[in-house]
C-alpha positions in Angstrom: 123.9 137.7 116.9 121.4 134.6 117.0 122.5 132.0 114.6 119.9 131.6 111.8 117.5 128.1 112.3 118.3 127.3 108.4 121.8 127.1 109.2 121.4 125.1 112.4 119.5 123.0 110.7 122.0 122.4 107.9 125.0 121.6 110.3 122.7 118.9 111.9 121.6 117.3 108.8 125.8 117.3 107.8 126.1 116.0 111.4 124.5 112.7 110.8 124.7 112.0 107.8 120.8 112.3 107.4 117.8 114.5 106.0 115.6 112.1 108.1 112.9 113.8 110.1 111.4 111.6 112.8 107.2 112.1 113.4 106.5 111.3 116.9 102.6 111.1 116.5 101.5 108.1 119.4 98.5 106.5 118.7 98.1 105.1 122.0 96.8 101.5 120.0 100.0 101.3 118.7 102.0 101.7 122.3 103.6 98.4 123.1 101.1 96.6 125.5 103.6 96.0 128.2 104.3 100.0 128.4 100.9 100.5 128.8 100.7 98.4 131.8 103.4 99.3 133.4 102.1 102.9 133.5 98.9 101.8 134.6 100.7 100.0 137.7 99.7 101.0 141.3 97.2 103.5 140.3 98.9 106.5 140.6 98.1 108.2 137.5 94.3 109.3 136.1 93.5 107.5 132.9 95.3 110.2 131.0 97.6 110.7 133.0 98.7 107.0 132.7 98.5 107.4 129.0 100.5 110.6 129.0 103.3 108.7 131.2 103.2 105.3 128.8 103.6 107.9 125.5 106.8 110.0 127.3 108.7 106.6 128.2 107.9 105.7 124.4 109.1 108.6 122.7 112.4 108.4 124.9 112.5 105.0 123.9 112.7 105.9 120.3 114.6 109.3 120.6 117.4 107.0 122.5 117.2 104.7 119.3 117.8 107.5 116.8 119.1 110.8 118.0 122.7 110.0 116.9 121.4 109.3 113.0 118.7 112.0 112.3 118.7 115.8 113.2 115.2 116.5 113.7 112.0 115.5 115.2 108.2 116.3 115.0 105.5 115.6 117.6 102.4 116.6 116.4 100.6 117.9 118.8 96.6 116.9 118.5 98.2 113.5 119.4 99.0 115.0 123.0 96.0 117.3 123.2 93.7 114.5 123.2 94.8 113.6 126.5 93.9 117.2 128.1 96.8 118.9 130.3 98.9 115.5 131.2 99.1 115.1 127.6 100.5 118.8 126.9 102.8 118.2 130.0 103.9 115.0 127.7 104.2 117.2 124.6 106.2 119.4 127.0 108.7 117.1 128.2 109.1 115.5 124.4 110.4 118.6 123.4 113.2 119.1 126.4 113.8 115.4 126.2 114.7 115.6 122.1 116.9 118.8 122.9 118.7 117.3 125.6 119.8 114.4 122.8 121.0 117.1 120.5 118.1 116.9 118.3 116.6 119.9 116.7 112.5 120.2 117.1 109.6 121.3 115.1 106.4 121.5 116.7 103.7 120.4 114.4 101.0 122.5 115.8 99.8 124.5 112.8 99.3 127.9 114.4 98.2 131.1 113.1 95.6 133.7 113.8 96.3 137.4 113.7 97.6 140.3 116.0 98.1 139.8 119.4 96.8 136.3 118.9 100.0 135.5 116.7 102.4 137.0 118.7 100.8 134.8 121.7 101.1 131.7 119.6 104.9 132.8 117.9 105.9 133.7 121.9 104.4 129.8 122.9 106.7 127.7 120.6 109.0 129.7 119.7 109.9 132.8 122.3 109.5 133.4 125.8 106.6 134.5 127.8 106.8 137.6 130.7 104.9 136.6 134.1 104.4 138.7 136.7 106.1 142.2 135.3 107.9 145.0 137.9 110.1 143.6 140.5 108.5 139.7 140.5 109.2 139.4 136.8 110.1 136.0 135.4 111.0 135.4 131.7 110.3 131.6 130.9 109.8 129.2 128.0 106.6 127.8 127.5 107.2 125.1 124.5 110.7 126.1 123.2 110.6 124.2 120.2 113.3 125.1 117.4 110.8 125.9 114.8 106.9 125.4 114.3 104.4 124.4 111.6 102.3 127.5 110.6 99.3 128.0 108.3 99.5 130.9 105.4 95.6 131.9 105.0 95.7 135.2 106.8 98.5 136.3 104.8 101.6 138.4 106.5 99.6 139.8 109.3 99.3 136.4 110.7 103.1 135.3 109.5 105.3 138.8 110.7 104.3 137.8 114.4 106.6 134.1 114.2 109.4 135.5 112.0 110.0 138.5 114.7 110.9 135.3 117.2 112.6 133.5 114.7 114.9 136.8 114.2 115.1 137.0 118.2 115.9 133.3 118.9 117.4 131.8 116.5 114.1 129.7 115.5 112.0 128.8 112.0 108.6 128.1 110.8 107.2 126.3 108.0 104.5 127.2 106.5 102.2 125.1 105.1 101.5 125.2 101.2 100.8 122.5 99.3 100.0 119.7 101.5 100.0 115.3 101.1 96.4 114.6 101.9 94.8 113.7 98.7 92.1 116.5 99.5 94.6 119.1 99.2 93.9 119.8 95.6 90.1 120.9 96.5 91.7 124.3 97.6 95.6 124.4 96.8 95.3 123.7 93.1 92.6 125.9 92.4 93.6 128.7 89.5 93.9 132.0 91.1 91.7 135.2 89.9 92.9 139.1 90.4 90.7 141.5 90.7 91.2 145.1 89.1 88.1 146.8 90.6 85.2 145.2 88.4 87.7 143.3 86.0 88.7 139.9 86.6 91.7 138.4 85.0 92.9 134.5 85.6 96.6 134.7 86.0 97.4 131.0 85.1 98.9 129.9 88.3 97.8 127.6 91.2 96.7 128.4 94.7 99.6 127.0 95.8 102.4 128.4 93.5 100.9 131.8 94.9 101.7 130.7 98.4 104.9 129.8 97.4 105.6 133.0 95.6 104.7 134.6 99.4 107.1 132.2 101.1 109.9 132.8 99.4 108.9 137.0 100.1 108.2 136.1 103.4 111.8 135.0 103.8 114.2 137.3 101.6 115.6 138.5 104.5 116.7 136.2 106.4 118.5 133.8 104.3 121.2 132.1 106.3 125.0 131.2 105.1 123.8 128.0 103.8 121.8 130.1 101.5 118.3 129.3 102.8 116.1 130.7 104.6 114.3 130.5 108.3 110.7 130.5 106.5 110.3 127.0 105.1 107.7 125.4 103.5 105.7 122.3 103.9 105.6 120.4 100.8 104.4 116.8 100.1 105.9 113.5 98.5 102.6 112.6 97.5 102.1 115.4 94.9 106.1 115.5 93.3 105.1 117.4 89.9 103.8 120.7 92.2 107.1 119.7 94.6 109.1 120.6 91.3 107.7 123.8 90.6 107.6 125.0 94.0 111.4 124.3 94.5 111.8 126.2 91.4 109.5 128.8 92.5 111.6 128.5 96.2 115.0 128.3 95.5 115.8 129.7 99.2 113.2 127.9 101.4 113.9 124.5 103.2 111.2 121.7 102.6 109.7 120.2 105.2 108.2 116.8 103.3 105.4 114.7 104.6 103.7 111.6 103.3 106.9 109.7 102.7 106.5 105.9 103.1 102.8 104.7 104.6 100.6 107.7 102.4 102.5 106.7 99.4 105.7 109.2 98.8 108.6 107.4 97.3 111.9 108.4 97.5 111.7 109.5 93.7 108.9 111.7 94.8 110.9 113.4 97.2 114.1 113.3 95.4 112.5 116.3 93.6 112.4 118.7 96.5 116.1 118.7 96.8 118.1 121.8 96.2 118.3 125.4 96.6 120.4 127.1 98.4 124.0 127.2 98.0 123.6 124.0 95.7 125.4 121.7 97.9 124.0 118.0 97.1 121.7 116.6 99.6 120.6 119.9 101.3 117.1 121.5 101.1 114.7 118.9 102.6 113.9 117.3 105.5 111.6 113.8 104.7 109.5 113.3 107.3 108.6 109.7 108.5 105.8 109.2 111.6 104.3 105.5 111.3 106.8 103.7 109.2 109.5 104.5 112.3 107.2 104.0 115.6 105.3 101.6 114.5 108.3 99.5 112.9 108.1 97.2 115.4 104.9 96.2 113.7 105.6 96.2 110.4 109.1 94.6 110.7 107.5 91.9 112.8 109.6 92.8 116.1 108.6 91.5 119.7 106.7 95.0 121.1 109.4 95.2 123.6 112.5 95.5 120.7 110.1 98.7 119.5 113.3 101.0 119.4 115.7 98.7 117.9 112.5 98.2 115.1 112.4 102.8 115.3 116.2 102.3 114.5 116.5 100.0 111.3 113.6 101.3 109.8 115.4 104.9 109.9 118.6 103.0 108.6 116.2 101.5 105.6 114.9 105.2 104.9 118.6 106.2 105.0 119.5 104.1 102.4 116.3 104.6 100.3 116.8 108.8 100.1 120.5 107.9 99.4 119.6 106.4 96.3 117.8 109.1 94.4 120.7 111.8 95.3 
């Protein structure tokens, strides 16, 4: 029997010491120059292709600087697609590279769709893909991240596809619901409506605390030892009053956090989100920081070729700042 992702994810966060989620989201303007160069050398790789190269070396750098004080990290993807194939290859080779330092990873891809369209997205980052069936048939891994980011709107249809390979392999998703771009209130907060044939009836609850409500259905079942569950849920630092409710209205589901540190999350904000579960103290979150750890170098006024060691104390300050609101 597979073990269940919430629980994997639990013994890693006890591991280090650390609810610390690293974001690697590249900006190539924010690539140390001397990288760049180097990758450029001899012209052997296309313009993306050299770009692709100068991001992997980078996120090594920076997975070497880290991996033994936080348990997870999350490459978004659009930062990889921009740069066509060479870029996915990178995103590719990010993953691997994470997992072969012990770190658990969640693709930040928000996929979702319905039908065979799910199961082709759930079987991409999370399962394994059949080529050539019959005698020549070969069973690989495309992505082979530990869990994904996925989007709620088309309801269970577009869910029960990802939590069929999360039961198979061991894997989890979180699932977006109410999100740290400022914006997010145009649709999340909105009051819900039912509908009893011509009658309408406002039920006094949020978009979003209707999502949640689906969440936590979503992942009855498969509640680990720990007391939480595979499904997570994406919930943001930036909005901590709806955080509160939704860990009330979640008791089972582990938060993914954004928007920590540069969009204006606090460690109060987050502190908020903690709990569920079996109760333990510090368990039920994982803070997510992208810029305010690879772009350290920057902000902490490094030379661009200590940009790990800078990846490193900033994770060490974020430590310390979550620490305090326990």
């Amino acid at each position: 029997m597979v073990k269940n992702f919430a629980d994997k994810l639990v013994e890693a966060v006890k591991a280090k010491g650390s609810s610390i989620c690293v974001g690697l989201d590249p900006r190539l303007s924010k690539i140390p120059k001397f990288l760049k160069m180097k990758a450029m050398e001899g012209g052997e790789h296309t313009p993306f292709g050299a770009a692709a190269s100068a991001i992997l070396v980078f996120n090594k750098g920076i997975i070497d600087a880290v991996h033994d004080i936080v348990p997870v990290v999350k490459p978004q993807i659009a930062f990889y697609e921009i740069f066509g194939h060479e870029g996915i290859k990178c995103y590719e080779e990010t993953l691997k590279y994470a997992k072969s330092k012990g770190l658990l990873t969640i693709a930040d891809a928000k996929r979702n769709d319905i039908g065979s369209t799910a199961e082709a997205y759930a079987q991409a980052f999370l399962g394994e893909t059949v080529v050539f069936e019959g005698e020549d048939e070969v069973v690989m891994s495309a992505f082979d991240a530990d869990a994904v980011t996925v989007t709620p709107y088309l309801g269970w249809d577009g869910i029960k596809p990802f939590i069929e390979e999360c039961r198979k392999y061991g894997k989890g998703i979180f699932v977006l619901d109410k999100t740290s771009n400022p914006s997010s209130s145009d649709l999340q907060d909105l009051e819900v409506v039912e509908r009893d044939g011509a009658d309408e009836k406002k039920t006094g609850k949020a978009l979003y605390e209707i999502v949640g409500h689906l969440i936590d259905s979503w992942g009855a079942n498969d509640v680990g030892e720990n007391g939480y569950s595979f499904v997570g849920a994406v919930t943001g630092a930036t909005f901590p009053e709806q955080a509160k409710r939704l860990r009330e209205i979640m008791p089972n589901a582990y938060f993914l956090v954004p928007g920590y540190g540069a969009q204006g999350g606090k460690a109060e904000d987050v502190a908020v989100c903690f709990g569920g579960g079996s109760g333990e103290k510090g368990l039920g979150v994982i803070v997510n920081n992208s810029r305010g750890i690879t772009n350290a170098y920057e902000i902490l006024g490094y030379d661009e070729t200590k940009y790990a060691e800078a990846a490193r104390e900033a994770v060490m300050k974020m430590k310390m700042d979550l620490e305090r609101v326990l």
